[in-house]
N, C-alpha and C positions, 0 to 999 in steps of 0.2 A: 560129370559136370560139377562144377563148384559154383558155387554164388557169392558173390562179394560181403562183405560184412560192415556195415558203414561206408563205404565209400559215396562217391559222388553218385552211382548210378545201380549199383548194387544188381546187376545183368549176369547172369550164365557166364562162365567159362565154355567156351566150344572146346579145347583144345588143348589136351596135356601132350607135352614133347620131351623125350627125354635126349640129350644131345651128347655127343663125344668130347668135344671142346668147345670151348667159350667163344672165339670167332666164330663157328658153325652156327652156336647156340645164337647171337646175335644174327646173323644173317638169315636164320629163318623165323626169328622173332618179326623182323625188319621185312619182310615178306608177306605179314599178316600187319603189321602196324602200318603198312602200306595202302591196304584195301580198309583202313578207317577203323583195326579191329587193336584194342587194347591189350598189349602185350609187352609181357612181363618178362626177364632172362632169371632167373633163382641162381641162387648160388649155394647155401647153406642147405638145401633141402628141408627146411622144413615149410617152404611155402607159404609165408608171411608176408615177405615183400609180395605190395603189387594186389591186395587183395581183391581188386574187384579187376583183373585181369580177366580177359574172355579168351589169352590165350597165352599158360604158363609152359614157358621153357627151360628145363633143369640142366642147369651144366652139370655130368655128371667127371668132367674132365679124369678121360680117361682114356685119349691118344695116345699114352705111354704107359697104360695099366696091360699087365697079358697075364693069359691062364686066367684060374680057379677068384682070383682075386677080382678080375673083371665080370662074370660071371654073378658074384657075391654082390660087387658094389649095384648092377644094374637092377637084379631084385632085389636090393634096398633101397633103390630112386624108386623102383614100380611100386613096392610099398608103401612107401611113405607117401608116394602120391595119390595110390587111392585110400590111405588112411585120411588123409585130406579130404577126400571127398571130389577127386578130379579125374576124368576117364584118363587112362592112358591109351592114346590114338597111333603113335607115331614114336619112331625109333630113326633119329637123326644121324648119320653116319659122312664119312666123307666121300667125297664126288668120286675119288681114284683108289678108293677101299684101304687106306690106312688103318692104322689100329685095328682093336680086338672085336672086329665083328661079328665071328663065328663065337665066341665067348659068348658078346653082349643078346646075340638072338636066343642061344639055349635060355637064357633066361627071359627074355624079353616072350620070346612062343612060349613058355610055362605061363605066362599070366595070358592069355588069351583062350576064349573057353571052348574054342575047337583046333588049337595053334596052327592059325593058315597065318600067312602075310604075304605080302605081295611087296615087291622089291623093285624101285627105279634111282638109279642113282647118277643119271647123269644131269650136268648142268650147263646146260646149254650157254648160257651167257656166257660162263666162262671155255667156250671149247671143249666141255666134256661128253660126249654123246657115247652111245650104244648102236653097233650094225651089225646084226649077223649074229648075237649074241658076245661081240666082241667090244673092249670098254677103248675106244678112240680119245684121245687126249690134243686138240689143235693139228686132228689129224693124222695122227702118228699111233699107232696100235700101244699100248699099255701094257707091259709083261706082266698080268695080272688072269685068273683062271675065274673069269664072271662067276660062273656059280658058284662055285666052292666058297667063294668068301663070305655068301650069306649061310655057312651050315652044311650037314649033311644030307639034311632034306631038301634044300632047292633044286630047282631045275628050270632051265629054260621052258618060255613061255610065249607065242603071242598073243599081242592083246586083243583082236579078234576071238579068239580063244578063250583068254582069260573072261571078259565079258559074256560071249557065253556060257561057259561053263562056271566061272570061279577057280580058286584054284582049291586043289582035293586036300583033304582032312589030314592033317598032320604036313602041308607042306607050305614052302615057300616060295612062291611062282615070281621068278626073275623074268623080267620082261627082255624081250632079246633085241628090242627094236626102240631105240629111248632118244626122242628131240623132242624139241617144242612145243609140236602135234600132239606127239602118241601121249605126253604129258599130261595135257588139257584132257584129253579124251578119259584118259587116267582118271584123272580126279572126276571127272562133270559121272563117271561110272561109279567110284567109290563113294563119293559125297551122297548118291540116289540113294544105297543098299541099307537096309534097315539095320541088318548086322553086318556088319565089317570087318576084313581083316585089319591087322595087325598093317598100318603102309613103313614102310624102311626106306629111306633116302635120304637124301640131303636139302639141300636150298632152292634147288629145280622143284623138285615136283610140291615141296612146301607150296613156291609162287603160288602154282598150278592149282591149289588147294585151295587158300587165300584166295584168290580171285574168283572161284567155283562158289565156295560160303559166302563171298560177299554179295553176289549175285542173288543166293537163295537166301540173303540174311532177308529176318524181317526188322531190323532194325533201319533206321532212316539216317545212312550214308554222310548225305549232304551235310549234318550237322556235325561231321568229325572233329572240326576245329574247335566249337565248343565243349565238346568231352573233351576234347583233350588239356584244354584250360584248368578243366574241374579237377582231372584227375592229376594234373600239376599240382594245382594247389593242396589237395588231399595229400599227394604225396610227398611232398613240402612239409606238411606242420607233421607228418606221422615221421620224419628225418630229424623234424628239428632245424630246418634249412628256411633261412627266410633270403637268402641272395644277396644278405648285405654285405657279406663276407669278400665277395667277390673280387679280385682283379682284373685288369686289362693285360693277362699275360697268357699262353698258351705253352703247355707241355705237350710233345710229341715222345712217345718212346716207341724204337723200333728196337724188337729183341730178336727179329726175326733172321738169319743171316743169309736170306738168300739171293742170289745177284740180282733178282727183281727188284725186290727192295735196296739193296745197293744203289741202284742206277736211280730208285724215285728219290731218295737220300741226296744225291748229287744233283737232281736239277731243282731241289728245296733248296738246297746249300745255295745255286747260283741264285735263285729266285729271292733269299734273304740278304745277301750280301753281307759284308763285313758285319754290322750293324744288328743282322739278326733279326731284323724286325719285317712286319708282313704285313701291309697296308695299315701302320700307323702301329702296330702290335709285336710287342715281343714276344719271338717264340721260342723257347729253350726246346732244346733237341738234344735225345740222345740214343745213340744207338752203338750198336755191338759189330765189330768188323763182317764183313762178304764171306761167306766159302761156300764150297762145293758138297760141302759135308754138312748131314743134318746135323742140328744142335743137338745134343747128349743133355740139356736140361743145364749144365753151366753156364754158358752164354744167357739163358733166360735170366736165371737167377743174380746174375751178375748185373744187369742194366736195372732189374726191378730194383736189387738194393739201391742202384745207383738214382734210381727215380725214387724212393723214400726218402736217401738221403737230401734231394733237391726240395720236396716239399717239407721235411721237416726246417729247413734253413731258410724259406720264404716266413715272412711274416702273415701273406694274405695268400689265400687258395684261388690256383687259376681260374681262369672263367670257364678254360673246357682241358680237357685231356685226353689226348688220340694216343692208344695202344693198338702196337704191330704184330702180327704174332699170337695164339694162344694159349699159349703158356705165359707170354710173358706178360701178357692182360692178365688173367688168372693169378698170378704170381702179387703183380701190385694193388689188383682191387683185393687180392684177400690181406697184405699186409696193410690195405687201409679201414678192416673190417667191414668193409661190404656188404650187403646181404642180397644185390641183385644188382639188375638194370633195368629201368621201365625206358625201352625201345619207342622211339617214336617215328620211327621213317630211316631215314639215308642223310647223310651230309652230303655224298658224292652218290649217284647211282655201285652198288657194290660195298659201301662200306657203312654200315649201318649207324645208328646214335640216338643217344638219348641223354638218361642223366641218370646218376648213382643215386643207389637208396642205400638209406644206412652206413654209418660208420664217418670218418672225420670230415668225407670230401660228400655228402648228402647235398644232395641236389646239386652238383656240379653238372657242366656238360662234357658228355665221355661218345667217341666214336671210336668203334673196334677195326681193325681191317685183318684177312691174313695176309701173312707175310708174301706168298707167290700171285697174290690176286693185282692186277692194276697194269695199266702203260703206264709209262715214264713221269707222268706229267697227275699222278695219282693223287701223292703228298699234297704237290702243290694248290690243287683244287680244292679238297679237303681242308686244310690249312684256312685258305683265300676266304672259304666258307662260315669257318667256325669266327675267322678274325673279323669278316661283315655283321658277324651277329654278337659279336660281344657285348654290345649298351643292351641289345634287346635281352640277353640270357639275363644280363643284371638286371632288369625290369621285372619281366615276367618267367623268367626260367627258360630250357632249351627249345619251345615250341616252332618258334619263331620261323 
């Protein structure tokens, strides 16, 4: 646990997460700033931004990290986060086990003082479930071997089982049966236990979490909107950002190239028309062609330049900036010095938002999306969203 230092309310951290990438790292930030709980995304690891966060999430961007090197960076986030003074609870992964997650747990079960965890990584919202021990995707079995991906020590588990038992000393009990249900059930079990395992997942059982602590918070819910004002303003003067900076324009960057994003790309485009503009607001867009093929890290790097070079050539900094993509969010907050995102909810159900700490664009409004997440009409929502609140971001920051 950490405690705030000066801030508005100066309350317990419940919650250190260390995360694979930066969309991840928002959407389970955005999962707990849902249920009213103050939550911070870090970027630089040293834990500054955000100080009176009751729930830090470290990107430790490291979807295209493998081997010995992944392993290193993950007990360098565990350390330096309880050098902080913050438990580490949770180990954020993705929904369909990309990246180095047998890497990231060798390290991750070393800092745990009996190395058990317990592993649920499906996400219901988005079509990802677990049956049979097998990882379903919209349906459709996933060429992917469930346990192995947490480690050598996992193994299938149910959660009947697991609740009575726990899982055994030195292992990592993957639950074989993972929706919405077994989720809740999940958590309302972990949340109880005095000592805890290590939990591994994604943005599903985060929710599941989220809603569980907020239930047994003793903190008084109803008054969210007011903390959240506080911690605006706190985090306003500690950026340097007083909002007067501001314009009436929106930047969109999609670095993401995959034909999901393609198609919500093309019904913004119709949605702007020639003009570019979106209920009274211009919105600069830019994004990196469609393919079938994952990005190789060029295509990121290529849009983020191209999103520096956009905001170096503006006179006034947008009112908000939506990033597509993981890498290529990561990419542009770190060439704007960045030092985090303090998470306040959703712009659209699924794509998370808040506002930048630190660095040129401090106190801007920023929502993350990934690239494969969303129907057709994703953009445009989001977009529609950020453009209705533009006067109020200028007033009072992204609350609104």
């Amino acid at each position: 646990m950490v405690r705030g230092s000066g801030g508005p309310r100066g309350r317990e951290a419940v919650f250190g997460i260390i995360a694979d990438d930066l969309t991840g790292a928002c959407d389970v930030a955005s999962s707990f700033a849902n249920e009213g709980f103050i939550a911070t995304v870090d970027l630089r690891g040293d834990y500054t931004a955000g100080p009176d966060a009751e729930v830090m999430v470290h990107d430790a961007n490291l979807r295209i990290v493998h081997g010995e090197a992944a392993t290193l960076a993950t007990a360098e986030a565990i350390t330096k986060m309880a050098a902080s003074g913050i438990r580490f609870c949770m180990l954020k992964v993705d929904s369909t086990l990309r990246g180095p997650i047998p890497e990231m747990m060798h390290a991750a079960l070393a800092s745990t003082p009996d190395r058990t965890a317990v592993a649920a990584n499906a996400l219901p919202v988005q079509g990802r479930l677990v049956r049979s021990g097998r990882l379903l995707v919209n349906g459709h079995e996933a060429d992917v071997d469930l346990a192995s991906r947490f480690g050598s020590h996992a193994r299938l588990m149910a959660l009947p089982d697991l609740i009575e038992r726990g899982p055994a000393p030195g292992s990592v009990a993957v639950l074989d049966e993972q929706d919405e249900g077994s989720l809740a059930r999940l958590a309302r079990w972990w949340v109880g236990l005095a000592q805890k395992p290590l939990m591994v997942g994604s943005a599903g059982i985060a929710r599941s979490l989220a809603e569980e602590l907020a239930l047994r918070s003793r903190f008084d819910r109803d008054r969210g909107a007011t903390a959240r004002d506080a911690v605006w303003n706190y985090a306003a003067r500690e950026s340097g950002a007083d909002g007067s900076e501001h314009d009436s324009w929106l930047l969109l960057v999609v670095g993401s190239p995959t034909l999901e994003s393609a198609r919500q790309v093309k019904a913004l485009e119709a949605a702007l028309g020639p003009e570019a503009v979106l209920m009274g607001t211009e919105v600069v867009l830019l994004c990196v062609s469609n393919s079938d093929v994952r990005d190789d890290g060029s295509a990121s790097a290529s849009i983020a330049a191209g999103a520096m070079a956009e905001l170096n050539a503006r006179a006034r900094r947008p009112a908000a900036v939506v990033l597509v993509g993981g890498d290529t969010a990561r990419l542009v907050l770190d060439g704007l010095a960045a030092t985090g995102i303090q998470v306040v909810g959703e712009a659209v159900p699924g794509v998370p938002r808040g506002f930048v700490l630190g660095g040129t664009l401090a106190g801007v409004a920023v929502a993350t999306k990934a690239g494969a997440f969303g129907d057709e009409t994703v953009l445009v929502r989001t977009m529609e969203e950020l453009a209705r609140g533009t006067s109020d971001l200028e007033e009072v920051g992204p609350w609104t």
